[in-house]
N, CA, C and O of each residue as an XYZ file, in Angstrom:
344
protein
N     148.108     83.051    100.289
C     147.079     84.086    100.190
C     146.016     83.650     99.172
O     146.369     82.882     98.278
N     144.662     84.100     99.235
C     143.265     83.856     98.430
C     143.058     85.322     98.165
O     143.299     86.359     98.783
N     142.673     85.101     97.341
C     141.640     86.349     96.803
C     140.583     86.204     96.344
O     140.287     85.588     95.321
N     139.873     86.797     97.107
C     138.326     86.720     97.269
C     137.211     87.575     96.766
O     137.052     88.582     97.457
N     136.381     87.454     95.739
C     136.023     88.821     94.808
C     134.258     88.698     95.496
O     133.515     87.722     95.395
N     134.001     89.842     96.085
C     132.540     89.939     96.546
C     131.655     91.136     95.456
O     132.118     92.194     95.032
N     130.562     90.680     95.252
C     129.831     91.108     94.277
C     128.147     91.568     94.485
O     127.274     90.740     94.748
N     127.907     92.939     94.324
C     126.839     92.859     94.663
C     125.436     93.137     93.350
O     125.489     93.980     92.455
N     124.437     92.292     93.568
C     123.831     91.979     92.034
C     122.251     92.655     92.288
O     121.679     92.476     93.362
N     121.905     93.095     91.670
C     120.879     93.360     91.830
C     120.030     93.608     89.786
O     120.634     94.090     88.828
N     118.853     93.176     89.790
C     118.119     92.867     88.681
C     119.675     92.321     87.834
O     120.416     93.041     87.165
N     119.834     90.905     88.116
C     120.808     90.666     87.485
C     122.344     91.069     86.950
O     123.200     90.360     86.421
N     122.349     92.535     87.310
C     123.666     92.949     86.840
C     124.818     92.948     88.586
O     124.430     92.706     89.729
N     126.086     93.276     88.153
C     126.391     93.344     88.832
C     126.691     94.963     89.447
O     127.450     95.640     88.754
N     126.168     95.563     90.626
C     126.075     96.892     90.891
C     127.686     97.524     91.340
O     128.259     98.525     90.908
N     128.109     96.574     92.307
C     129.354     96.939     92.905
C     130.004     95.861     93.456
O     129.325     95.013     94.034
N     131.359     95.722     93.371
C     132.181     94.817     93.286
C     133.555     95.336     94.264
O     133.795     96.537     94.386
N     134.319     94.384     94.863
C     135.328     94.797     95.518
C     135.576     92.956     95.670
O     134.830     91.990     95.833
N     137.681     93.260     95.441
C     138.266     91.942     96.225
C     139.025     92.668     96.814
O     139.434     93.822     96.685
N     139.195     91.708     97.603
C     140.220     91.498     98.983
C     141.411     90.271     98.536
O     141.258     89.492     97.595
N     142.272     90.301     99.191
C     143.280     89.033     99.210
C     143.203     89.128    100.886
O     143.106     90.106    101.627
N     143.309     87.315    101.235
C     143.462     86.979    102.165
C     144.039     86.062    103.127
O     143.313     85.073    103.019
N     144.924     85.803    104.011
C     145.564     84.597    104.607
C     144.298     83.329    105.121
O     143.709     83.480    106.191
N     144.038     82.252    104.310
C     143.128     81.510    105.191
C     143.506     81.328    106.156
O     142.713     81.580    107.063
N     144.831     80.823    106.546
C     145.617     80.490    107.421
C     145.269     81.283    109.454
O     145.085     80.917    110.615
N     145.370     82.305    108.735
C     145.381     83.784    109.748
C     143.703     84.324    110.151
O     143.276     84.792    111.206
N     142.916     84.006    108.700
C     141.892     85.226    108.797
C     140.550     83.821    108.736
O     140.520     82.883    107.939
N     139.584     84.123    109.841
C     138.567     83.563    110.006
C     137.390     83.823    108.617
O     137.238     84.991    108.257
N     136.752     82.931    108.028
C     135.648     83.531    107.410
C     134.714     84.501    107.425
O     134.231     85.051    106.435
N     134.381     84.774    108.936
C     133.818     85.910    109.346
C     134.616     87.086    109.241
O     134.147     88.182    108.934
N     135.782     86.877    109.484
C     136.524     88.012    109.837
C     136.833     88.854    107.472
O     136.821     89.977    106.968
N     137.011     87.607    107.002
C     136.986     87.969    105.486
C     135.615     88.439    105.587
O     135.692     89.656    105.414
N     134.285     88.088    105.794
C     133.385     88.364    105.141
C     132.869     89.987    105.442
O     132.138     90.659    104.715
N     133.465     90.370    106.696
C     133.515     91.385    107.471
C     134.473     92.581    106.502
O     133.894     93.639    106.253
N     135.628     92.434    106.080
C     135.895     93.236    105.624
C     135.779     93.188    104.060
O     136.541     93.949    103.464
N     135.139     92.593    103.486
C     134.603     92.301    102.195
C     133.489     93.391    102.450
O     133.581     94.388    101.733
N     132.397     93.357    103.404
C     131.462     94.312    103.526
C     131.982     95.412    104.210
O     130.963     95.979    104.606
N     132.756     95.939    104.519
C     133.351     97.130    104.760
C     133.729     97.921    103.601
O     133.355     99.076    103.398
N     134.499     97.229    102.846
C     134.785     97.478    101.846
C     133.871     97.175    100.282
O     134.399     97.125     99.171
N     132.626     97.029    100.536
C     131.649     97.508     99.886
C     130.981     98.295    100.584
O     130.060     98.776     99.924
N     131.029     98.767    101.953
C     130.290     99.577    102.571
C     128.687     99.019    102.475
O     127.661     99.571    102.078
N     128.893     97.966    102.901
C     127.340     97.514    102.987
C     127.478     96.855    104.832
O     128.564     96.699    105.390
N     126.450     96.633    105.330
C     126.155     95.786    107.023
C     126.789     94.143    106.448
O     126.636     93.464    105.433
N     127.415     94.031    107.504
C     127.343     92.745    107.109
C     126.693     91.259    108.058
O     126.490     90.895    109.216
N     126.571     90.803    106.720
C     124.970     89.823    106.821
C     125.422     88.318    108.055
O     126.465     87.764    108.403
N     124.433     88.218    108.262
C     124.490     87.076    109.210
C     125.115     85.993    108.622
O     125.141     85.979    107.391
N     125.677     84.984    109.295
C     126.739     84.020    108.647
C     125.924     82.749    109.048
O     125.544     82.829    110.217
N     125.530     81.547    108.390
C     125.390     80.916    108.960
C     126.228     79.578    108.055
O     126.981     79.732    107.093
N     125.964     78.725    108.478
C     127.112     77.176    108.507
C     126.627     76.889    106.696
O     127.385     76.354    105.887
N     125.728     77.207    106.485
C     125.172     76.896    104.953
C     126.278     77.819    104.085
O     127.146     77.559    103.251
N     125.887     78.770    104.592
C     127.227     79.864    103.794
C     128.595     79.396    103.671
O     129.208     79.213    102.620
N     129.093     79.186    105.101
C     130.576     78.204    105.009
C     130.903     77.132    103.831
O     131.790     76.888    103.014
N     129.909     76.749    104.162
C     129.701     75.489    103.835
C     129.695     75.421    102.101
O     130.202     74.565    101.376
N     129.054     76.451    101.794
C     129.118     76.382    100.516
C     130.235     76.921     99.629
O     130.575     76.493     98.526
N     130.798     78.054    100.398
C     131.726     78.409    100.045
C     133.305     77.376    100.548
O     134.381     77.556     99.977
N     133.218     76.896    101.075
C     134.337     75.825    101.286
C     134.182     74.508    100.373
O     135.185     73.842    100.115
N     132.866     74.126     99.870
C     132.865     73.010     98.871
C     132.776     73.720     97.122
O     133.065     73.154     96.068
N     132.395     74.783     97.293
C     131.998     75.784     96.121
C     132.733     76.416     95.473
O     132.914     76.524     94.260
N     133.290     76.969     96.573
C     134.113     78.234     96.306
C     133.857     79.379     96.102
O     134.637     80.276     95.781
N     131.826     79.470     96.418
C     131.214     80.329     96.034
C     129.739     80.650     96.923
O     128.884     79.849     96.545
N     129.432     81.194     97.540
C     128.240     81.528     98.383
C     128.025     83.396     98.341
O     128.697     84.420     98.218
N     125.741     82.671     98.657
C     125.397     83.753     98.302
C     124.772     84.246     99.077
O     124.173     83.485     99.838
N     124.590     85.824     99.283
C     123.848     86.190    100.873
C     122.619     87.171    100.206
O     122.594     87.996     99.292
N     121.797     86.729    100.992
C     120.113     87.247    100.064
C     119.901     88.591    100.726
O     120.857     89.031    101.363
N     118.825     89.287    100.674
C     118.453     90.293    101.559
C     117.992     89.826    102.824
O     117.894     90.730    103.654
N     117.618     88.462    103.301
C     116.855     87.512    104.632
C     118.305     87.845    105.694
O     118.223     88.016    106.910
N     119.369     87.874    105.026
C     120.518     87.028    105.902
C     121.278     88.664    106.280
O     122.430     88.851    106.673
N     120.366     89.549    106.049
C     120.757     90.830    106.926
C     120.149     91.280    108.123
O     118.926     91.156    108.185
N     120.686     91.728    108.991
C     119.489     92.394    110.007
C     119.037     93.856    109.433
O     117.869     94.213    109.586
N     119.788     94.521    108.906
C     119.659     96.092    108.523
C     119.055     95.425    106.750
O     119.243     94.328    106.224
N     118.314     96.647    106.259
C     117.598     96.356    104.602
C     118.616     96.596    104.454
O     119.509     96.923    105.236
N     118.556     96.365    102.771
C     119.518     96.413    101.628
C     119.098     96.561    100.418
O     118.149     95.848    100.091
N     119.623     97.447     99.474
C     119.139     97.839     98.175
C     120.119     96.970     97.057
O     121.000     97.433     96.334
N     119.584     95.337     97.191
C     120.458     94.718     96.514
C     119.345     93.375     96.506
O     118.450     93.101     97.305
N     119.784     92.697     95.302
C     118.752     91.290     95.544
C     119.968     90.458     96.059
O     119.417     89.658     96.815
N     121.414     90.161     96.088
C     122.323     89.108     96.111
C     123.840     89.854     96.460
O     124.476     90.782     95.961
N     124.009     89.071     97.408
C     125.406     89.680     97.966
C     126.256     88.466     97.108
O     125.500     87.614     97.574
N     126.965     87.846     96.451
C     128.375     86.688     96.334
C     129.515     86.930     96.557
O     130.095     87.980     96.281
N     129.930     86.046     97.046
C     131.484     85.488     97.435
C     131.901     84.478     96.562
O     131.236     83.465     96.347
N     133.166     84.770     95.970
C     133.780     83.759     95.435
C     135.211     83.534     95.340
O     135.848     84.586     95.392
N     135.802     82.648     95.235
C     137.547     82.472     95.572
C     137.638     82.715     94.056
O     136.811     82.195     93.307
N     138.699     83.551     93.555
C     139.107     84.145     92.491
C     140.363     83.290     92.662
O     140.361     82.298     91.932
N     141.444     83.433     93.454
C     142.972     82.295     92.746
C     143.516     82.437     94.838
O     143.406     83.137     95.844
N     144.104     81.159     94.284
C     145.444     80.875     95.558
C     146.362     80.840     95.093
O     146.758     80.274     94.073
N     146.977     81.673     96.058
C     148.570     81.611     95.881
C     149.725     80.861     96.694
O     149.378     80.263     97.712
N     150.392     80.854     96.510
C     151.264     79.856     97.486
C     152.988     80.694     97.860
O     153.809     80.122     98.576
């Protein structure tokens, strides 16, 4: 299991926050990023391979207000891997 802490920032602070734990194994990135924004109750933002991507070499990716279809009262969505467990 991962646990995954999503953060939402706006003028620098952080506004609202929620983790999840998750099976990489089991659970698609989309499918985490999906209930990461459920559970901030925000739309969730378009995914593209940059995002993966960063968050698989990173451990950390960030989703702007561009990478929504619906607005958002936020400057920065983040994702970041908080711990694995084994």
């Amino acid at each position: 299991m991962i646990k995954i802490w999503g953060k939402l920032i706006s003028s620098g602070k952080i506004i609202k926050q929620a983790t999840i734990s998750v099976d990489p194994h089991t659970t698609t990135f989309f499918d985490m990023l999906k209930n990461l924004s459920q559970e901030l109750h925000i739309p969730t933002p378009v995914l593209l391979d940059k995002h993966a991507y960063d968050f698989n070499v990173f451990h950390l990716c960030t989703f702007k207000p561009d990478d929504f279809v619906e607005s958002v009262l936020f400057e920065r969505f983040e994702l970041s891997l908080l711990a694995e467990h084994h």
